[in-house]
C-alpha positions as CSV (number, residue, x, y, z in Angstrom):
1,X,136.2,173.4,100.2
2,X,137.1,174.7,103.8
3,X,134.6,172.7,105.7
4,X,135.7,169.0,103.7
5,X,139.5,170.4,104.4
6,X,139.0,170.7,108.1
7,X,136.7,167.8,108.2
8,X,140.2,165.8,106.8
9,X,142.3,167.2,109.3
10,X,140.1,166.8,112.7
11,X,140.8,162.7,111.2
12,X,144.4,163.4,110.1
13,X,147.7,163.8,112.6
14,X,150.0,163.8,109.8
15,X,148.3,166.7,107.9
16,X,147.6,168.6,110.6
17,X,151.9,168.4,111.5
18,X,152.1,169.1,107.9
19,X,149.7,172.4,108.3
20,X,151.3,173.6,111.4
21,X,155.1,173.3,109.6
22,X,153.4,175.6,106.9
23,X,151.7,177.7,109.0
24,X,155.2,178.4,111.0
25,X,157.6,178.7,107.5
26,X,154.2,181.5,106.5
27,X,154.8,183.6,109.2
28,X,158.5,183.6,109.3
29,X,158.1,184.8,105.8
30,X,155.5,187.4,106.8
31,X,157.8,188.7,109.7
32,X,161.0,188.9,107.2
33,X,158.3,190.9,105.3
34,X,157.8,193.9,107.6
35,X,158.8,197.3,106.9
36,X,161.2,198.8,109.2
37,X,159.4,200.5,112.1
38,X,158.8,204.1,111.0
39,X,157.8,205.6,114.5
40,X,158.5,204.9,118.1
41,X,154.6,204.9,118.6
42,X,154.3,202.0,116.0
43,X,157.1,200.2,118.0
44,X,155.5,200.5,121.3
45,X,152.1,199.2,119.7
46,X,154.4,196.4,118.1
47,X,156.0,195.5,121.3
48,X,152.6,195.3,123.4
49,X,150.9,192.7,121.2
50,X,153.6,190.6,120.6
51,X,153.9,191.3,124.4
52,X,150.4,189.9,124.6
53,X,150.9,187.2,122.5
54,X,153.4,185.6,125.2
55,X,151.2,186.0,128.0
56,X,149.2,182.7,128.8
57,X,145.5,181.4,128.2
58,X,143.6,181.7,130.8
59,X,142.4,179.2,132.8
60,X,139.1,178.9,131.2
61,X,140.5,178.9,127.7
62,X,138.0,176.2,125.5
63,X,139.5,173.0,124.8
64,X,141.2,172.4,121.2
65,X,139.1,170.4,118.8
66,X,138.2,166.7,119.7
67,X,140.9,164.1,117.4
68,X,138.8,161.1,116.4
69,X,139.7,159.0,119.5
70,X,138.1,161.8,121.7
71,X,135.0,162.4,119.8
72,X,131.7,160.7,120.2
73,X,131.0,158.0,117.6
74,X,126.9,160.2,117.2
75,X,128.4,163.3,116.7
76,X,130.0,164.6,113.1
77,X,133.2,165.8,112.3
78,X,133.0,169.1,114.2
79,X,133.5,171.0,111.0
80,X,130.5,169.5,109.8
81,X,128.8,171.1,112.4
82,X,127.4,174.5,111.0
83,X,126.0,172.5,107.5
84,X,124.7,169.4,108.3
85,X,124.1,169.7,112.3
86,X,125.8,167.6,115.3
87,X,125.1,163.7,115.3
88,X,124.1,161.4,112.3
89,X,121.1,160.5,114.0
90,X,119.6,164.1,112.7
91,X,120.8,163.8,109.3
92,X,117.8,163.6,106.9
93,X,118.7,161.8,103.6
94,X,117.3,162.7,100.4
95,X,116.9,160.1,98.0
96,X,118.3,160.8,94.4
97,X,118.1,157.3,92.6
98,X,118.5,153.2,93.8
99,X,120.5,153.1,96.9
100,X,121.9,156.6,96.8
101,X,120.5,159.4,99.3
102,X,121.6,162.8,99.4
103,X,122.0,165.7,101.7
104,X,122.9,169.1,100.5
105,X,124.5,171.5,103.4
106,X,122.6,174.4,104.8
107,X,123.7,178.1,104.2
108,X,126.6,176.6,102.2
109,X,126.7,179.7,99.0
110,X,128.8,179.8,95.6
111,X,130.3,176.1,96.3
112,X,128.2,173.0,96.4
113,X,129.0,171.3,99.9
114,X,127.0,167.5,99.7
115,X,127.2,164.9,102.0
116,X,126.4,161.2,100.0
117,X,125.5,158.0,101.7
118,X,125.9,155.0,98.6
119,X,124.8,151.4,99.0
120,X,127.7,149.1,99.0
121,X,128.3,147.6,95.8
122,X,126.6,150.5,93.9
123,X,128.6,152.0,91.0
124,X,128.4,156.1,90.0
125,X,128.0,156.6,86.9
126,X,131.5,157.4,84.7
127,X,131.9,161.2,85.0
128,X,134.7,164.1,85.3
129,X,133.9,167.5,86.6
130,X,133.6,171.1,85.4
131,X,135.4,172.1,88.0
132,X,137.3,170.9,91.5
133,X,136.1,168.2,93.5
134,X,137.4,167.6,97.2
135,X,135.5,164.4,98.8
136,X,136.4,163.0,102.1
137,X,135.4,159.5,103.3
138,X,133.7,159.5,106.5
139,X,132.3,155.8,106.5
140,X,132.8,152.5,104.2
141,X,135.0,152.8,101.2
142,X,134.9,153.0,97.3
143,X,137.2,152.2,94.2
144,X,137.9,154.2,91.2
145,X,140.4,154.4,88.8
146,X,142.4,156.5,90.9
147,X,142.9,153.3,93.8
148,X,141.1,152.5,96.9
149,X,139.4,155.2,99.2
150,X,138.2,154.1,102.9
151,X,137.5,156.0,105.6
152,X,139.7,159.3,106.6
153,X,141.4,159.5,103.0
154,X,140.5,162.4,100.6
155,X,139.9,162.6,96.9
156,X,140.7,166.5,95.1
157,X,139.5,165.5,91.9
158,X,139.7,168.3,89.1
159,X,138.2,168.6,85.2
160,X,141.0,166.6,84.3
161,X,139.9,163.2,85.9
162,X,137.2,161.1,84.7
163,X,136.3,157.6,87.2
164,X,133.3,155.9,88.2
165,X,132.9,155.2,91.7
166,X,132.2,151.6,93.0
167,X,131.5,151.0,96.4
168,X,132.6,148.4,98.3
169,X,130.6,145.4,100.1
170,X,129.8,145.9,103.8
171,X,128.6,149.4,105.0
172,X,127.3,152.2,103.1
173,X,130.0,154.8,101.5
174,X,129.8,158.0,103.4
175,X,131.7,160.9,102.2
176,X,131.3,164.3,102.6
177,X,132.1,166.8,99.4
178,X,132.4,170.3,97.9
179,X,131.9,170.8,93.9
180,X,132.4,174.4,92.4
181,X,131.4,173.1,88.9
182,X,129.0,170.5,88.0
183,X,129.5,166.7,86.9
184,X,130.1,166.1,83.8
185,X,128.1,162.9,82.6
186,X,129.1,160.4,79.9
187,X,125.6,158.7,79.5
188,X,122.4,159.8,78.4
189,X,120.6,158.5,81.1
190,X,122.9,159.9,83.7
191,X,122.7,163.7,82.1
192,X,118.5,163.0,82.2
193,X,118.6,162.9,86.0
194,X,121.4,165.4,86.7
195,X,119.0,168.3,87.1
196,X,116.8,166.6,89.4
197,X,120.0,165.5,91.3
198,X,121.2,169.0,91.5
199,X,125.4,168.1,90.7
């Protein structure tokens, strides 16, 4: 769930504003939250970190994380990096049934991390989940009954949701997704495969 969260916000301006308000009201909180200094060794300790804190990078600091307009169009979503590898040209699909290939991450554990690449105009099979669902779009685009999903928008689908997928013409739909529960099939035909599909 991490890796497709961080994969949305490398493409996303306005959540990552919206995480770095949080992450500033979170720490105010935390600092309202600390006991009153019970020594004066405790308060010199206190004093040199934040001390620390203040003093600037050094020159050599490594750059922040690329936005989209300053990454390569070969390379991945940085977060992507550690399960899936750097570029798209080393990406080895999996087929898993007519125009739908598969890759499932490496040394992802607990959490099923995917990456999908569907045909345009393919539809998914109608399904909900057992669990959560957080898919972002890296490439093309897909309709459900929840709207219209190109790329840099995410879905966070839970057991509650049932849809079936339809991409749309043009390029194949890329997305990149974490399941902690299994699909949950409607059809007969769809449950057949679903072992051999691994969702």
């Amino acid at each position: 769930m991490a890796a497709v969260a961080a994969t949305h916000l490398e493409a996303c301006p306005h959540c990552r504003r919206q995480l770095a308000q949080a992450e500033h009201v979170g720490g105010a909180l935390l600092q309202q939250q600390q006991p009153a200094v019970a020594s004066a060794r405790e308060a010199q300790l206190r004093g040199d970190i934040l001390a620390r804190l203040q003093q600037p990078l050094p020159a050599a600091a490594p750059e922040p994380a690329p936005t989209p307009l300053h990454r390569p169009a070969e390379l991945l979503p940085r977060a992507l990096h550690p399960y899936f590898g750097r570029t798209w040209k080393a990406l080895r699909w999996r087929w898993v049934a007519p125009g739908v290939h598969l890759i499932r991450a490496a040394g992802s554990s607990g959490d099923t991390l995917v990456m999908l690449k569907i045909a345009p105009g393919k539809s998914i099979p109608l399904h909900s989940h057992h669990g959560s669902e957080l898919t972002q779009i890296l490439q093309g685009a897909y309709d459900d009954e929840l709207g219209h999903f190109g790329p840099g928008d995410m879905a966070d689908l839970d057991s509650d949701i049932e849809h079936r997928p339809i991409t749309s013409p043009g390029v194949p739909c890329i997305c990149v997704a974490a399941l902690d529960g299994p699909l949950r099939f409607r059809g007969w035909l769809a449950r057949k495969m679903q072992p051999m599909v691994g969702l």
